[in-house]
N, C-alpha and C positions, 0 to 999 in steps of 0.2 A: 474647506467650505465649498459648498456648489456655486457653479456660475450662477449668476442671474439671467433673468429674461434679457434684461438689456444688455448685458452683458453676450451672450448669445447671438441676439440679433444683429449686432453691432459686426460682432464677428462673425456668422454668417453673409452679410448685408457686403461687409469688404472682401470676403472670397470671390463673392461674384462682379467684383469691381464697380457694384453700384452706387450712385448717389440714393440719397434719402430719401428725392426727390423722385429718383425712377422708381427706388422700392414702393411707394407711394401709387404711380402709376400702375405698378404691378398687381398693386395687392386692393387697392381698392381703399385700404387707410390711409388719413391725414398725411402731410410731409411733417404737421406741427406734433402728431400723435405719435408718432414714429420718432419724431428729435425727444419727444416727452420720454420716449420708453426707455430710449437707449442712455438718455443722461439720468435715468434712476426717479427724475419726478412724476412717472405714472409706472409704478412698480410692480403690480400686479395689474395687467387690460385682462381683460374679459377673455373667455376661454374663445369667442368667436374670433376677436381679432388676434389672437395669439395664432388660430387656424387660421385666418386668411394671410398673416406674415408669412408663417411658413409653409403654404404651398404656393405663395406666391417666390419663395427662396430654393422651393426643392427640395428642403430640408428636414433631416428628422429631428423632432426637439425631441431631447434626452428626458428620460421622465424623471431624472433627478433634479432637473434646472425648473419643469414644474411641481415639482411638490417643494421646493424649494423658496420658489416664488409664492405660493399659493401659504405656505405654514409664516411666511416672516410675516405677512398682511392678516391673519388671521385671529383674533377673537376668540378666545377660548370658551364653550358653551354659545357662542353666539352668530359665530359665521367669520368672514373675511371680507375687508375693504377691499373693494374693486374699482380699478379703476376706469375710466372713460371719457374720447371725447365728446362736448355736448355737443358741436357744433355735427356733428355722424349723425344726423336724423334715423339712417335705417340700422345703425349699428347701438341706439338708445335701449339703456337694459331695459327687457319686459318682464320687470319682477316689481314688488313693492317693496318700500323700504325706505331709508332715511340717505340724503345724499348732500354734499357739500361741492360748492362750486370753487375752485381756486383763482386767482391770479397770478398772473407772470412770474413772483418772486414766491406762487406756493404759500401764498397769505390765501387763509379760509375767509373770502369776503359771503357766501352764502349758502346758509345751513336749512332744507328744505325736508317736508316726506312726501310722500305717496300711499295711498293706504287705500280709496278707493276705487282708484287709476292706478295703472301700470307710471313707474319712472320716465320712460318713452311716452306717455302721455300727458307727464307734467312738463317734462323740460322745455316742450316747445312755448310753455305758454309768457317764458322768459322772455322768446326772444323778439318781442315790441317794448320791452325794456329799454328805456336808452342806456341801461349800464351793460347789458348785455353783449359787449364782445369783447374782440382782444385787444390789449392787453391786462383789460379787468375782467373777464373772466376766462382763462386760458385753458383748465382741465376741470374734470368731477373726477368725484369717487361713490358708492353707494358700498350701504350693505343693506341685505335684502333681510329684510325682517316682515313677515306675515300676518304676525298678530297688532292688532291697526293699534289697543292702548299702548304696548311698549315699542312701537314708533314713535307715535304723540312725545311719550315719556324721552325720548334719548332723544327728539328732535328737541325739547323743549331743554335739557343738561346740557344740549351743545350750544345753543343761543342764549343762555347762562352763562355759561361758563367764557365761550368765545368774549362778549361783552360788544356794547354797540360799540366797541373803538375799529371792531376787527367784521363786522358786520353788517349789510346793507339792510340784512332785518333785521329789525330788533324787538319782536314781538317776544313777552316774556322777562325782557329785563330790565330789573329794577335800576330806574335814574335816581341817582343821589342828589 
């Protein structure tokens, strides 16, 4: 089976005897987005920050380790979960689409879209939220979906299904 991204990175990151922290300084991504990749809880980042790692490392990423990354996250007929941090103001996807925010233990506490705004247009409006940081909300993920009904639709199956137990929103579900 192919390495993984974090898998990669991890192992790139210790050739050059770096901390997390310095790759971090290097490359312009989190130290917390970078500890996300390499322990497997942000499996597929974004193709920008996947480029800013590795020329921040010097490195060439194998095109097997991304199509690798890119197919296990992927949705067949419908795209691939991407992941990202919110807290990256300039690295926020600028696509639409449906996006869930996690916390620390990778609990889905917030399932959001975007449809007449870019994702990088909505997430900032989170953060005067007082729930809004770490360690309740620690990563996102999106998939980019275009068409604004079957946004609507998959944001409204995930805040179903999720249930207000696991949910800060809970627009859509039914209390018994």
């Amino acid at each position: 089976m192919a390495q993984s991204f974090g898998e990669w990175l991890r192992s790139e990151r210790e050739k050059k005897g770096w901390t997390q922290g310095e790759l971090a300084e290097q490359s312009g991504v989190s130290s917390q987005q970078i500890s996300n990749i390499e322990t497997g809880g942000s499996p597929n980042p974004q193709s920008k920050t996947r480029e800013k790692l590795r020329k921040a490392l010097s490195a060439e990423l194998p095109k097997e380790v991304i199509e690798a990354t890119e197919r296990q996250e992927e949705i067949p007929d419908l795209g691939s979960l991407v992941d990202f941090d919110p807290y990256e103001e300039e690295a926020l996807p600028e696509v639409t689409g449906v996006y869930v925010l996690y916390d620390l233990t990778e609990r889905p506490v917030y399932v959001g879209k975007a449809t007449k705004r870019t994702i990088a247009e909505r997430i900032p409006e989170h953060y005067v939220k007082f729930w809004f940081k770490r360690p309740v909300v620690d990563r996102a993920a999106y998939i980019q979906v275009d068409d604004e009904a079957l946004c609507g639709k998959l944001e409204q199956v995930l805040i179903k299904f999720l249930k207000s137990n696991a949910l800060l929103n809970k627009q859509y579900v039914d209390r018994e």
